[in-house]
C-alpha positions in Angstrom: -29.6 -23.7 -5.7 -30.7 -20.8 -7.7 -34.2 -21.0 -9.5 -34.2 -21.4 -12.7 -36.0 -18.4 -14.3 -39.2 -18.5 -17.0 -38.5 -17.4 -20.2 -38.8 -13.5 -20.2 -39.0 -13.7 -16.6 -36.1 -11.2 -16.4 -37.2 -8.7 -18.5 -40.9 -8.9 -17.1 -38.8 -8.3 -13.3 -36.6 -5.2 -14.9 -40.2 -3.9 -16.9 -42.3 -3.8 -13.6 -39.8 -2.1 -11.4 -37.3 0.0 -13.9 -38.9 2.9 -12.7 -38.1 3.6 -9.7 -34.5 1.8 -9.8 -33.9 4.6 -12.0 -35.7 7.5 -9.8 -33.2 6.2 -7.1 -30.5 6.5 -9.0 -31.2 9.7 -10.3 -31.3 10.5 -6.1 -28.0 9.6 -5.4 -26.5 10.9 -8.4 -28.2 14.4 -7.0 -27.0 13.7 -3.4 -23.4 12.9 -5.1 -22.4 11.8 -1.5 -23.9 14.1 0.9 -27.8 13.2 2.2 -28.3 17.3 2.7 -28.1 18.1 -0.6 -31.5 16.6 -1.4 -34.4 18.4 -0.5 -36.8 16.6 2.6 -39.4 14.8 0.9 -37.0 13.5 -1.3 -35.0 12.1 1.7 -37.8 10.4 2.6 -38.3 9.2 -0.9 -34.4 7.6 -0.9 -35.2 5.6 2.0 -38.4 4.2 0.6 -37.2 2.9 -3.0 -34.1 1.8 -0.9 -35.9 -0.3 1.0 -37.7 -1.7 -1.9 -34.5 -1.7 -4.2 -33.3 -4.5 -1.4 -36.1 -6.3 -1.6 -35.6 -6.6 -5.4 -31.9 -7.1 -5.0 -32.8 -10.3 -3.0 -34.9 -11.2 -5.6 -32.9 -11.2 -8.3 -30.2 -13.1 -6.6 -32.1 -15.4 -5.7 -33.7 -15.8 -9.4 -31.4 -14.4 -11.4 -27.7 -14.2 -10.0 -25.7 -14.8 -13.2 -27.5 -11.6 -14.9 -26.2 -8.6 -15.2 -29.5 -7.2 -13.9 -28.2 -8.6 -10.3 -24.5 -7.0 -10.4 -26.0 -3.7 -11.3 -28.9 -3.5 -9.0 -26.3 -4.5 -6.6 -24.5 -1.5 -7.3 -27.3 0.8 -7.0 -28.1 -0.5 -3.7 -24.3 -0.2 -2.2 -24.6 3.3 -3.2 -28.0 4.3 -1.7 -26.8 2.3 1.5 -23.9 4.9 1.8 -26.6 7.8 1.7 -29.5 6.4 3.9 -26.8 5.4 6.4 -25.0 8.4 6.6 -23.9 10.5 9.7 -21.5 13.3 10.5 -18.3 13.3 8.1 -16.2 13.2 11.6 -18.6 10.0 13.1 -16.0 7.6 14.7 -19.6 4.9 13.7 -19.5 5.7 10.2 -15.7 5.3 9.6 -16.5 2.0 11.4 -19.2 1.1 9.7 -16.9 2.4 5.6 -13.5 0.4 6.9 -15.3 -2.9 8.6 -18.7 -2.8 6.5 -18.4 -0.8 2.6 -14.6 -1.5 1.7 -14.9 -5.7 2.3 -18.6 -5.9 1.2 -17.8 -4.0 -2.3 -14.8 -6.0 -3.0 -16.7 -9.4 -2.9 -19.2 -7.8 -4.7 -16.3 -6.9 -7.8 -15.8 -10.9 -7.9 -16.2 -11.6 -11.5 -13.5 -8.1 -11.6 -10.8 -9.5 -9.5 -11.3 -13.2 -11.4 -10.3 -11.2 -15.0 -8.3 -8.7 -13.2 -5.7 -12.1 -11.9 -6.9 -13.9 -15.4 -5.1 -10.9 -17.5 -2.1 -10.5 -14.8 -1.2 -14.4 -14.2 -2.1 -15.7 -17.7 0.5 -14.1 -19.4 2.6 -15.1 -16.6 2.5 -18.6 -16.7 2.5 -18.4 -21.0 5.8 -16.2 -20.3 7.0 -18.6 -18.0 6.6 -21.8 -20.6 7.3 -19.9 -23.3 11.0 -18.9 -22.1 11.9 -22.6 -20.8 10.7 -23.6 -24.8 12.9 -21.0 -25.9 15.5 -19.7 -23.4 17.2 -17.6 -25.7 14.7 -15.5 -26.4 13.4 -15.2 -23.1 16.7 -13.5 -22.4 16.5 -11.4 -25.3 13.6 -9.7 -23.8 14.5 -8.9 -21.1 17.5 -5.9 -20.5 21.2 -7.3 -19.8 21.6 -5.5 -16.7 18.5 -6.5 -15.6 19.7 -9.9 -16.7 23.1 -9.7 -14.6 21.3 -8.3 -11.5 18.8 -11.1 -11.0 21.8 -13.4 -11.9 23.5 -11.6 -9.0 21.1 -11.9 -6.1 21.5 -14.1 -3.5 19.0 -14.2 -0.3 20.0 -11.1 1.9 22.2 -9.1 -0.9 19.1 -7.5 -2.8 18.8 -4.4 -1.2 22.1 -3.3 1.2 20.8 -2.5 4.4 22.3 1.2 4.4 20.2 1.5 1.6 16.8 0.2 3.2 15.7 3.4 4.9 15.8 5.8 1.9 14.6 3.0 -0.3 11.0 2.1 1.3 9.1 5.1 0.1 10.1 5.0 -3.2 9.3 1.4 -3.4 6.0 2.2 -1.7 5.8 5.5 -4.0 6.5 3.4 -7.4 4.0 0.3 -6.4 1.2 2.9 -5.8 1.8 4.6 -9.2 1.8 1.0 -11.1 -1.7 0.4 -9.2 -3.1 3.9 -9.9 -2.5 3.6 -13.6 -4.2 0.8 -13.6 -7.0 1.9 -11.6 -7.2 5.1 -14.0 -6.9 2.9 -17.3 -10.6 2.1 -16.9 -11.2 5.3 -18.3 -9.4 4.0 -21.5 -12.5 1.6 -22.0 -10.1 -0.5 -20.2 -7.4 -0.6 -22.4 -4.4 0.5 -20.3 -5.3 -1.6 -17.6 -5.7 -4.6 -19.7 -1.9 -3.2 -21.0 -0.5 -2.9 -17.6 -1.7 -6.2 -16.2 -0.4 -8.5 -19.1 3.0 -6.4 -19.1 3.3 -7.3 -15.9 2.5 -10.8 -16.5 4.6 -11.3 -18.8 7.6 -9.6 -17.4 7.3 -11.8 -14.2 6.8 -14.5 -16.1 9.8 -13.9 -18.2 12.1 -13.2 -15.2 10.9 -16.7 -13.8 11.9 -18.4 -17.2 15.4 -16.7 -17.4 16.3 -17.8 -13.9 15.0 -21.3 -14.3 17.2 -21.7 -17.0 20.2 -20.2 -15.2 18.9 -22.7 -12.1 18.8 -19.6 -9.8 14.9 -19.1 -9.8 15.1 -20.0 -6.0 16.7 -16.2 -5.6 13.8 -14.5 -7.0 11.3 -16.7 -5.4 12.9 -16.2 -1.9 13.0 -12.7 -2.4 9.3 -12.2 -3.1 8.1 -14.5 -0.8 7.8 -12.5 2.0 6.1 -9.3 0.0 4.9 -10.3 -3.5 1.2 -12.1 -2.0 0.5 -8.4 -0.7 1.6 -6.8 -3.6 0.4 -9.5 -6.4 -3.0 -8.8 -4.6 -2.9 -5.7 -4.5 -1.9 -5.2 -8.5 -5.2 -7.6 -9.0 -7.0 -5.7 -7.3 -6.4 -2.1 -8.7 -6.8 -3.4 -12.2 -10.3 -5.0 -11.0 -11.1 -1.1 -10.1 -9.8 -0.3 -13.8 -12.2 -2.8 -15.0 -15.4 -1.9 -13.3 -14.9 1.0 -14.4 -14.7 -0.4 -18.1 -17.7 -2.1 -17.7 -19.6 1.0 -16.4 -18.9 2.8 -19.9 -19.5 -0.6 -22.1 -22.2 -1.5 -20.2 -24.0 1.0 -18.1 -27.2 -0.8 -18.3 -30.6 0.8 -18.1 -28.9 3.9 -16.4 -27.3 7.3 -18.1 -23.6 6.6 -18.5 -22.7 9.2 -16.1 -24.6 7.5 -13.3 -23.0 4.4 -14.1 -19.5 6.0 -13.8 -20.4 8.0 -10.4 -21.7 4.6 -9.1 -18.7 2.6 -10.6 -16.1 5.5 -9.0 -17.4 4.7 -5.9 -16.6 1.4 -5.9 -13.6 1.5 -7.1 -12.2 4.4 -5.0 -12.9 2.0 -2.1 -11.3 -1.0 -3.7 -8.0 1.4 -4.4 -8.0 2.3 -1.1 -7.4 -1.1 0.3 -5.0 -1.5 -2.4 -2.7 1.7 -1.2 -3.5 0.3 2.1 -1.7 -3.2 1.1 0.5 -1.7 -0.8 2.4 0.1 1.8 2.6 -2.7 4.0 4.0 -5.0 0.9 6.6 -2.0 0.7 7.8 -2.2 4.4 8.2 -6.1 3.8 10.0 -5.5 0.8 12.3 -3.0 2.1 13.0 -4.9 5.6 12.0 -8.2 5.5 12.5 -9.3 1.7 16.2 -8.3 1.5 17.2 -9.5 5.0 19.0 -12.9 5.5 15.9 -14.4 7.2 15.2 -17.8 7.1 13.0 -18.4 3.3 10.3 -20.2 6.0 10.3 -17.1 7.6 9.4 -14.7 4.6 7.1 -17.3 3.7 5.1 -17.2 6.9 4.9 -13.5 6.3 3.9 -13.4 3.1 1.2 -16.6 3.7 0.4 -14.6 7.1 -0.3 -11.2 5.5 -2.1 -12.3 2.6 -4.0 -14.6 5.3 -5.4 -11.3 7.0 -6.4 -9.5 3.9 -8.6 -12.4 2.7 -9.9 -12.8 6.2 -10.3 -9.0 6.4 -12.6 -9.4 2.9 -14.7 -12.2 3.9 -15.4 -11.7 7.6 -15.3 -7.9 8.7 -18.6 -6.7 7.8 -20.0 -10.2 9.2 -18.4 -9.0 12.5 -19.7 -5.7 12.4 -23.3 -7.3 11.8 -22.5 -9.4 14.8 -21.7 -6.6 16.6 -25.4 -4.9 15.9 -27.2 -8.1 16.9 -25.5 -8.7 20.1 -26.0 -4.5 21.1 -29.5 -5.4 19.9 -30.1 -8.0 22.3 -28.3 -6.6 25.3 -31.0 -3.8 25.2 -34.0 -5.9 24.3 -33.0 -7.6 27.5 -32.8 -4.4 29.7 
């Protein structure tokens, strides 16, 4: 269990050792990615306050996890990571080391992101949802009449025609990405677009849900996304959790310039949208070959269950693997 701090034991922590958490940030706002930008002694200055940044990180998860003194230090410490550990742009190590080690690590590290980010998407949802079997006939007011007829219309295997499939995936995949980017990029709003986009969505799925329930043909719609919608439900969570960091980083950049906290926040969330385009395109081949196809429903639910399965496995585990990978190289040539 986490210690339960003194009072003013926090600000005490931030008083003694504000300085040089803002000297390194002030480094790898200079470096602005690249190590060789900064000059040599103040290489060698990154790697000492980085080393003592960690030590304080652990510290304050350990004393203080639920303050925001932890999530930003945090931050500061993924980012001065990325420049102490830095090798040659074309390092097959390093693009190890950013797919299995930085992209999982930062999104557990956006928790408390994602947790609003599916709050704001699957909220309105599930009031949507209730709200339209309360009051079915506006429920189908909202939503257009040929959208109306063409959900009344689908039946497993009929959604997309197969002549059709081919030309179709890109622009599904094309579309998908521009829903997540928007949201991504609606941090900049102070959050407000993304907060926009993930409660239209919401509400829109929500809505579809209740119009088909009261039709009794909600089974179409739920067979369809089965095989696709965990990938690209995540995925939509995810890009608006990027949106939202980057919210917080202009409400609350903390004891650093707003500028820093933006450059540290963009890089976070440009590797949190890249998983997302990543899912994204996958949910898109689904959609366009597996969704539409007169597969058994178990079927499409196995993929759907399977994929989302290997992105949360993918989140929690790959950088542990990695780590395990080090320790077991480490001992093969302490043993030599």
């Amino acid at each position: 269990m986490p210690r339960i701090a003194a009072p003013g034991a926090i600000d005490r922590f931030v008083e003694d050792h504000l300085g040089r958490w803002s000297r390194l940030a002030d480094l790898v706002s200079s470096a602005a990615g690249r190590v060789d930008r900064l000059k040599a002694d103040e290489v060698l200055e990154l790697g000492r306050l980085y080393r003592a940044a960690t030590g304080d990180l652990a510290i304050a998860q350990r004393d203080f996890p639920r303050d925001v003194v932890a999530f930003e230090l945090n931050d500061l410490v993924a980012a001065a990571h990325a420049l102490v550990y830095s090798e040659s742009p074309t390092s097959v190590r390093r693009l190890r080391r950013f797919v299995l080690g930085d992209i999982p690590a930062t999104v557990r590290a956006n928790a408390r992101f994602i947790l609003a980010s599916a709050i704001l998407l699957f909220g309105p949802a599930l009031v949507a949802f209730l709200a339209g079997l309360l009051s079915p006939d506006i429920a189908a007011g909202a939503l257009p009449a040929s959208f109306r007829d063409e959900l009344a219309r689908r039946r497993p295997g009929t959604e997309l025609p197969e002549a059709l499939r081919l030309g179709a995936g890109p622009t599904i995949i094309v579309n998908n990405v521009r829903v997540a980017i928007i949201a991504f990029a609606g941090g900049l709003t102070v959050g407000l677009l993304t907060v926009y986009i993930l409660v239209q969505n919401g509400a829109l799925l929500g809505t579809a849900f209740a119009v088909l329930q009261a039709a009794g043909l909600s089974w179409t719609l739920l067979t369809f996304i089965s095989g696709h919608g965990v990938l690209e439900l995540s995925a939509i969570v995810l890009s608006g959790a990027a949106g939202l960091r980057f919210a917080w980083a202009i409400l609350q950049p903390g004891e650093r310039t707003r500028r820093t906290a933006l450059r540290l926040a963009g890089v976070q969330a440009m590797r949190i949208l890249l998983l997302v385009i990543v899912m994204l395109g996958f949910a898109g081949l689904i959609e366009v070959y597996v969704s539409p196809s007169t597969a058994p429903t178990a079927v499409k639910v196995a993929v759907g269950l399977g994929s989302g399965a290997i992105v949360l496995c993918y989140v929690l585990f790959a950088d542990r693997l990695l780590r395990l990978r080090r320790v077991q190289r480490k001992r093969f040539f302490s043993s030599m």
